[in-house]
RODREN-443921 format. One record per residue (C-alpha): z negated, y, x negated; residue number from 1; residue in three letters. Coordinates in steps of 0.2 Angstrom, whole numbers, m for minus. Each point is the difference from the previous one (the first is absolute). Example, Ala and Ser with C-alpha at 12.3 -4.5 7.8 and 13.67 -1.06 7.14 Angstrom:
# residues 2
Z, Y, X, i, aa
m39, m22, m62, 1, ALA
3, 17, m6, 2, SER
//
This chain:
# residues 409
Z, Y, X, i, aa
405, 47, 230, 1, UNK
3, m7, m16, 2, UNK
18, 2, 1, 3, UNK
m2, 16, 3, 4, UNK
m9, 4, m14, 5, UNK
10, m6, m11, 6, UNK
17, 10, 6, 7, UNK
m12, 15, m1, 8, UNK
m2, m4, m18, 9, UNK
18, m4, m4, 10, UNK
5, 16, 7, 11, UNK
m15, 11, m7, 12, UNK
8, m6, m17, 13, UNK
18, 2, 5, 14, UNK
m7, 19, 3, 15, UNK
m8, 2, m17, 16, UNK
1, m3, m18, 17, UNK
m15, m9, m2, 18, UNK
1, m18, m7, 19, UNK
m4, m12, 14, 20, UNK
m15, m7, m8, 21, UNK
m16, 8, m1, 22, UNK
m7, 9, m14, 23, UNK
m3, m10, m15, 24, UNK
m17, 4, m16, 25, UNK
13, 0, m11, 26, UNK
9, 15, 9, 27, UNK
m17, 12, 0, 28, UNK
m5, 14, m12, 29, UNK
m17, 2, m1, 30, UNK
m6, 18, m3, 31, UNK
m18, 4, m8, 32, UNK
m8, 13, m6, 33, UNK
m9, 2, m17, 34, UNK
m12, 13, 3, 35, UNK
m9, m8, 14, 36, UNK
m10, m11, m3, 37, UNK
2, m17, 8, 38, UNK
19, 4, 4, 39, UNK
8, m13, m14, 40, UNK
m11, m11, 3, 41, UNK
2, m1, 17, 42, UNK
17, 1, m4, 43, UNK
0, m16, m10, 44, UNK
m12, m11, 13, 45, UNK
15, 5, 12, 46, UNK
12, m7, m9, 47, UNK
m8, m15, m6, 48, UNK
m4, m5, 19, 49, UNK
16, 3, 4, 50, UNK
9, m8, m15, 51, UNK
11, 18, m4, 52, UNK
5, m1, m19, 53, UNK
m9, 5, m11, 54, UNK
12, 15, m7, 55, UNK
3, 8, 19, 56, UNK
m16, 12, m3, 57, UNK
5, 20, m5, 58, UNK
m18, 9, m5, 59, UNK
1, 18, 2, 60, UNK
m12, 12, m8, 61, UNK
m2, 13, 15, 62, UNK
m15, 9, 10, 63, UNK
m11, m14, 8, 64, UNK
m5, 11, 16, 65, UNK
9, m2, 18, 66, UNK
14, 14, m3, 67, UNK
11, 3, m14, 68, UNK
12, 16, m2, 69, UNK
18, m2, 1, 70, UNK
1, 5, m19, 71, UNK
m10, m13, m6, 72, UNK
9, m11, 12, 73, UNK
16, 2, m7, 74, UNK
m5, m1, m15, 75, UNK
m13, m12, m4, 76, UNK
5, m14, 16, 77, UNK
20, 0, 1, 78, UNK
2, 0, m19, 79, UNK
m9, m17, m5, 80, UNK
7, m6, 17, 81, UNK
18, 3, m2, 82, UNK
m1, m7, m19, 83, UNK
m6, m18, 9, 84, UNK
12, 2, 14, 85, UNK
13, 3, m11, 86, UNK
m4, m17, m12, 87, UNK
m3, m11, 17, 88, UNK
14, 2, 11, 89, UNK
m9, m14, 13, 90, UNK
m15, 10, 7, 91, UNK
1, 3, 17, 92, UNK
m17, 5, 2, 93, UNK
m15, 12, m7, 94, UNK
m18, m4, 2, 95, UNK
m11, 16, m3, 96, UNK
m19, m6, m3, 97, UNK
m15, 8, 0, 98, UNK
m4, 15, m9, 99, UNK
20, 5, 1, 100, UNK
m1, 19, 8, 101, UNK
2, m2, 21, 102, UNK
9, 15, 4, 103, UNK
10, 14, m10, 104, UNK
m2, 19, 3, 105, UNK
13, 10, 3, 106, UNK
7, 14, m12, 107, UNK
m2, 19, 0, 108, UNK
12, 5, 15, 109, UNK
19, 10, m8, 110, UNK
2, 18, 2, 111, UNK
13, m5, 14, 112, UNK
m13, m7, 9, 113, UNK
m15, 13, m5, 114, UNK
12, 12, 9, 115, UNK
3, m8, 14, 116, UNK
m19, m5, 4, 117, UNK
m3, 18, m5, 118, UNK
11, 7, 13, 119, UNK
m6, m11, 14, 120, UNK
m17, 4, m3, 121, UNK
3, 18, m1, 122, UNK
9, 0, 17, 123, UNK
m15, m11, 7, 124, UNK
m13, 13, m5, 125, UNK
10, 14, 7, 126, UNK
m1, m8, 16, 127, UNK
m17, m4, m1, 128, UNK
m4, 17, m4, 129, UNK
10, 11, 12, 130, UNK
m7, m14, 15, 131, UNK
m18, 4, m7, 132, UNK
3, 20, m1, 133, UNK
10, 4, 17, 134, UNK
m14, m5, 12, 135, UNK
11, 10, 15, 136, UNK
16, m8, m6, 137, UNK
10, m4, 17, 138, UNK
m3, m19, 5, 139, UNK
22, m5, 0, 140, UNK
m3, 7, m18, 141, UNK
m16, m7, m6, 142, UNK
8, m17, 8, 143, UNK
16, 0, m11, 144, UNK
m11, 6, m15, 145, UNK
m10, m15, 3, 146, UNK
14, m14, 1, 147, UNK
9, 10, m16, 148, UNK
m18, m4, m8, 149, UNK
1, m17, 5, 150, UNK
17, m1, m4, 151, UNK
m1, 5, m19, 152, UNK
m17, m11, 0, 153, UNK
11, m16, 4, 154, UNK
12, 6, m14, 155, UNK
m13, 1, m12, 156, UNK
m4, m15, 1, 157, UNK
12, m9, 2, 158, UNK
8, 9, m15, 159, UNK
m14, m6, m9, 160, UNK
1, m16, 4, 161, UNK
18, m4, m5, 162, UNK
m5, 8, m20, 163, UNK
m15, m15, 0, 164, UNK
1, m7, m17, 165, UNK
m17, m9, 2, 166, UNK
4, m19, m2, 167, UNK
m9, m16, 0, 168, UNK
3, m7, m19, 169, UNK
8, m18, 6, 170, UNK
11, 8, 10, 171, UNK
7, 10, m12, 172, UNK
m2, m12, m12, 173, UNK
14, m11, 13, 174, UNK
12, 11, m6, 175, UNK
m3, 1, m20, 176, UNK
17, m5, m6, 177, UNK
8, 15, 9, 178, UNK
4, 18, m8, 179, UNK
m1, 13, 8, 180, UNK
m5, m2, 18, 181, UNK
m5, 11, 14, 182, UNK
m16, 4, m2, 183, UNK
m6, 12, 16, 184, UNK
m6, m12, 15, 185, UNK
6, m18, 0, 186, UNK
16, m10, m3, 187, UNK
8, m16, 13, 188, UNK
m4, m16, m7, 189, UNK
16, m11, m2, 190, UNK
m10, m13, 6, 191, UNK
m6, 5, 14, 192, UNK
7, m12, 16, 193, UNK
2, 18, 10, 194, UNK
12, 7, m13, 195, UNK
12, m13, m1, 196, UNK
16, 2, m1, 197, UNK
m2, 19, m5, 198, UNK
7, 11, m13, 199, UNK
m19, 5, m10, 200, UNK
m4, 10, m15, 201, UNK
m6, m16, m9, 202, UNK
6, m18, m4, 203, UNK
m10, m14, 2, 204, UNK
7, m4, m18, 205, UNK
m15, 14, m4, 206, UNK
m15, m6, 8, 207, UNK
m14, m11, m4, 208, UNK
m13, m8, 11, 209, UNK
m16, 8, m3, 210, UNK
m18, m3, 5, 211, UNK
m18, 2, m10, 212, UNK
m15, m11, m3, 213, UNK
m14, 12, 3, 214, UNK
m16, 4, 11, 215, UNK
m16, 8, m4, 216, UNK
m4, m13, m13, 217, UNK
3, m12, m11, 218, UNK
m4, m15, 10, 219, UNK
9, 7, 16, 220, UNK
15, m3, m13, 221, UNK
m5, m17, m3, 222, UNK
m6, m5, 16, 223, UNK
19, 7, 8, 224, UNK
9, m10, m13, 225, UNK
m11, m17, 1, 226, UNK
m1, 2, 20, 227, UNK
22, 0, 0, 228, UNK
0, m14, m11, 229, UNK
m11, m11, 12, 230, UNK
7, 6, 17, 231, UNK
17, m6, m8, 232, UNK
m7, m17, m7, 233, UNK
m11, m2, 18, 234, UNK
9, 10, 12, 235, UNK
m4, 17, 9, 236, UNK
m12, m5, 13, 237, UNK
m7, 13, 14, 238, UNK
7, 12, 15, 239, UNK
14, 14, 0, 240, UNK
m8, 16, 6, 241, UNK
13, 13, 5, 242, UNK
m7, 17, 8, 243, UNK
12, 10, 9, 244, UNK
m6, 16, 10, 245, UNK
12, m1, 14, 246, UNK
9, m13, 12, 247, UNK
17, m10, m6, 248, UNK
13, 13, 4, 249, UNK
13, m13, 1, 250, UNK
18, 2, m7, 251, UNK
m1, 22, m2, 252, UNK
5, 10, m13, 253, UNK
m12, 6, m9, 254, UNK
m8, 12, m13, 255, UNK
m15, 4, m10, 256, UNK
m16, m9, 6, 257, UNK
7, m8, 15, 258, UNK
15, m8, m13, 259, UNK
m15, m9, m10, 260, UNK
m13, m4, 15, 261, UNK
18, m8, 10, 262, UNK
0, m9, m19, 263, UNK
m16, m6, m1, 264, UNK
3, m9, 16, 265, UNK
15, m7, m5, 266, UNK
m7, m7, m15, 267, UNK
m14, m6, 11, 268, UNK
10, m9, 10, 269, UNK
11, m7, m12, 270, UNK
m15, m8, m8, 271, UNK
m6, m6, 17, 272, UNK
17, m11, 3, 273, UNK
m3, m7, m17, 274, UNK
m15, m10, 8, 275, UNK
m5, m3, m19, 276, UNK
m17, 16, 3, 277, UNK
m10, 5, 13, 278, UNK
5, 18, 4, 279, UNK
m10, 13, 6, 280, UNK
6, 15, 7, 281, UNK
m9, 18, 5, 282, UNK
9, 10, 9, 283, UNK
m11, 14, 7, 284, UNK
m3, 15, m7, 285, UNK
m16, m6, m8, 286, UNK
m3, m9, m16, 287, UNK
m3, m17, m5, 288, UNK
m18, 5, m2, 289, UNK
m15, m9, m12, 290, UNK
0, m19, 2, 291, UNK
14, 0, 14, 292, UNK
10, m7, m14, 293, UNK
m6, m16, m7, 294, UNK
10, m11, m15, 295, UNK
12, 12, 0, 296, UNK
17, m8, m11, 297, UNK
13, 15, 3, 298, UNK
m3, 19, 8, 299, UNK
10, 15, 4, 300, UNK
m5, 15, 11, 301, UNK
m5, 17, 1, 302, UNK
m6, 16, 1, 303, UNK
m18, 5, m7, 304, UNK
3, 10, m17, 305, UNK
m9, m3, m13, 306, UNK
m14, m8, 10, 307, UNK
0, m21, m1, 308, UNK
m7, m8, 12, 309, UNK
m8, m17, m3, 310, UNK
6, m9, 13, 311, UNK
6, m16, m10, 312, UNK
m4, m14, m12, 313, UNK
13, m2, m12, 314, UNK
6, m18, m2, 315, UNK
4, m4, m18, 316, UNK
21, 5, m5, 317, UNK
m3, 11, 15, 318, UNK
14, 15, 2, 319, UNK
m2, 16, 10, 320, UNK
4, 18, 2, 321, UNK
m5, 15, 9, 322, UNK
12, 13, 7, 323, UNK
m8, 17, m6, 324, UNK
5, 14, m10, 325, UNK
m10, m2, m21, 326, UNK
m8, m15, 4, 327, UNK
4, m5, m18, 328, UNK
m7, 17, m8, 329, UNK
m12, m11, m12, 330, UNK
m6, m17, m2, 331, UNK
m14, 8, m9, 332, UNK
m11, 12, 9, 333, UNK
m16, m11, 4, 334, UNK
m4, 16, 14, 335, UNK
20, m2, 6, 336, UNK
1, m9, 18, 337, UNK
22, m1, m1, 338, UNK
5, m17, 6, 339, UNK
11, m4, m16, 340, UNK
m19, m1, m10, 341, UNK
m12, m9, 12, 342, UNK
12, m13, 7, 343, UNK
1, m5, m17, 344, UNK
m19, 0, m5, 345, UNK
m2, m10, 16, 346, UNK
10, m12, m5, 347, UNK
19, 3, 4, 348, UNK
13, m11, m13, 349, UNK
15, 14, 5, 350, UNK
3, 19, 7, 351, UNK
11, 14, 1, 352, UNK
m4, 18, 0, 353, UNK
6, 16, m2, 354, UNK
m9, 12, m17, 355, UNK
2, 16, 10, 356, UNK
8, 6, 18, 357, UNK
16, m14, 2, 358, UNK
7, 3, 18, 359, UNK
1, m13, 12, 360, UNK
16, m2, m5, 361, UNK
m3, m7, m17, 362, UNK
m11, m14, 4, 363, UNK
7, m20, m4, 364, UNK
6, m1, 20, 365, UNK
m13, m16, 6, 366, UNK
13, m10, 9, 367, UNK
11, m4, m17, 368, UNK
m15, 2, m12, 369, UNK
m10, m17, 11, 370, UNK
16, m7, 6, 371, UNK
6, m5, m19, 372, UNK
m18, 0, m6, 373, UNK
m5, m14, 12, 374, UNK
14, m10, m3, 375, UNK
m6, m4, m19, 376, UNK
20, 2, m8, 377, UNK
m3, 15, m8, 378, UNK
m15, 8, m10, 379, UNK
m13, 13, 5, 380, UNK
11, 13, m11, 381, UNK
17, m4, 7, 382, UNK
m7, 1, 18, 383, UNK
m8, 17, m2, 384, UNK
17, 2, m10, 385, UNK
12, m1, 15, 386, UNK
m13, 10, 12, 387, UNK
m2, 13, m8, 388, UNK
11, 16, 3, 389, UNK
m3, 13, m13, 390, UNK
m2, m2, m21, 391, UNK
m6, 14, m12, 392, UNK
m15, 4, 14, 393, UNK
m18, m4, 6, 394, UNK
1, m18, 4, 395, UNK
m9, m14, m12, 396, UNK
m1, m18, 3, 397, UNK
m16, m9, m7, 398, UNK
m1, m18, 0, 399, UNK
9, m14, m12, 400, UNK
19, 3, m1, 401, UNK
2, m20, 1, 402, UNK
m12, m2, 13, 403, UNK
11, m12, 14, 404, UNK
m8, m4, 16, 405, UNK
m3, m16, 5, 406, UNK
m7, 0, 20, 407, UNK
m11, m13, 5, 408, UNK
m8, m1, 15, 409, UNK
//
């Protein structure tokens, strides 16, 4: 196994431009905010614990709640930003902390687009109208009226869907020494294992790791950082709890949600040949549900949206995530139930989430995020790194960029 592991690596880095030595505190950017309160201070606790110099700390002076505009994005983020980046060549990484705006709003649509959406609508309520006036109207007609409707519908919103400029902040943020880029929907990661070898729109050359220390408070921040710390020191101790909703498929090719629940169980049963944690896997339909999930070190499943269930007990350095669309949408609502918020108020160290709707597709696939998670060689960030397909979209990482897993049983 351990042979294995080791030409896995060798080749993962013959694939990629990433140095073959996992992120150091020297290489991070930490970004705070100071408008909010508790952000630089945070900020500074961070780096101290972690022993990142002292002059890797950009403060911006920006709006303290969850969503920025793009304006003020551009131009009160990527400036001070780019001026560090551009004096220290070595940062690989960018540390957003609390009180750094979540997610960015999306501009005012272009005339092109006004147009277009106009047109579609107009044509949809046509429809609408013409099936709601002719009551007689002969069934073959009233038929092929009805899948037009459902026709233009589906180009509605799919036409909507590819103008989305709505983006979680660190993602964009991954892409802050490029001009220029394509703003409408998302762009490949470079990193990504899945696009390799592929001709994409960016070079890895042009992305940072990114990932946010943030919760509902300022001792969730703490508590994530000093819980990291002392898994690393003492070792990640607990049980693997992987919820699929359907049985292993075997060796098909998949799509969509069957692609990621066949996933789930790969990375399920990668971790279970490791011997190194007890693995527990669900694959019915139902949910892991309230205390069926006890001392619970690493999680990844789906689907109930925006609804957490509190089926586990969060081991301290614990990493999770749950496969459902906004589950990110705020770390701050106290009346909010998304999975991104409660898993770490209950005492999660690390998860992933999307700020707004993600598509499957643009999860970190759970087969390559455990696999080189659980094998301690890179760090949180570069894992979530090379498993995640799309940059300049919904998806944020919250946990300690550094954080490296150290597995005990």
């Amino acid at each position: 196994m351990k042979c294995k592991t080791v030409f896995f690596l060798v080749l993962f880095f013959s694939l990629i431009r990433m140095p073959a030595q996992a992120l150091e505190p020297e290489e991070v950017l930490v970004v705070a905010n100071a408008n909010a309160a508790k952000s630089k201070g945070l900020a500074r606790y961070y780096m101290k614990k972690r022993q990142v110099p002292n002059k890797n700390l950009v403060l911006l002076f920006m709006t303290d709640k969850e969503t920025c505009s793009r304006e003020e994005y551009e131009k009160k983020a990527v400036p001070p930003i780019r001026r560090f980046l551009d004096k220290n060549t070595g940062i690989r990484a960018i540390v957003t902390v609390f009180g750094v705006p979540l997610r960015i709003s999306g501009p005012e649509i272009n005339q092109d687009e006004a147009s277009k959406v106009s047109e579609l609508e107009t044509k949809k309520r046509v429809l609408e109208e013409e099936l709601t006036r002719e009551k007689n109207m002969e069934n073959g007609l009233r038929q092929k009226k009805i899948k037009e409707l459902s026709a233009i519908k589906s180009a509605l919103s799919k036409y909507m869907n590819s103008i989305d400029k709505v983006a979680a902040f660190d993602s964009e943020l991954a892409l802050v020494k490029k001009d220029g880029y394509e703003l409408n929907m998302w762009l490949p990661n470079p990193y990504y294992l899945g696009f390799r070898g592929q001709e994409l729109a960016i070079d890895q050359s042009e992305v940072l790791m990114t990932s946010r220390l943030d919760g509902a408070t300022e001792d969730v921040v703490k508590r994530i950082i000093d819980d990291s710390i002392e898994a690393e020191r003492t070792g990640l101790k607990g049980r693997a709890y992987f919820d699929a909703r359907w049985k292993d498929p075997g060796d098909k090719k998949l799509s969509g949600y069957a692609f990621y629940d066949r996933s789930i169980h790969k990375a399920s049963q990668s971790l279970s040949g490791k011997k190194r944690m007890e693995v527990v896997l669900n694959d019915s339909e139902d949910l892991f549900r309230k205390g069926e999930s006890p001392d619970t070190a690493l999680y990844c499943g789906w689907y109930s949206l925006a609804k957490y269930v509190d089926a586990f007990t969060w081991q301290k350095g614990s990493v999770g995530y749950h496969i459902a669309s906004s589950e990110c949408a705020t770390l701050k609502n106290p009346d909010s139930q998304v999975w991104c918020k409660k898993m770490l108020d209950h005492g999660i160290a690390a998860t992933i989430g999307p700020v707004g709707e993600p598509y499957v597709q643009a999860f970190p696939v759970p087969e390559v995020f455990f696999e080189f998670l659980t094998e301690g060689y890179l760090t949180l960030a570069e894992a979530y790194l090379i498993s995640l397909p799309y940059l300049s979209w919904k998806m944020v990482l919250i946990g300690d960029p550094l954080y490296r897993l150290n597995l005990k049983l």
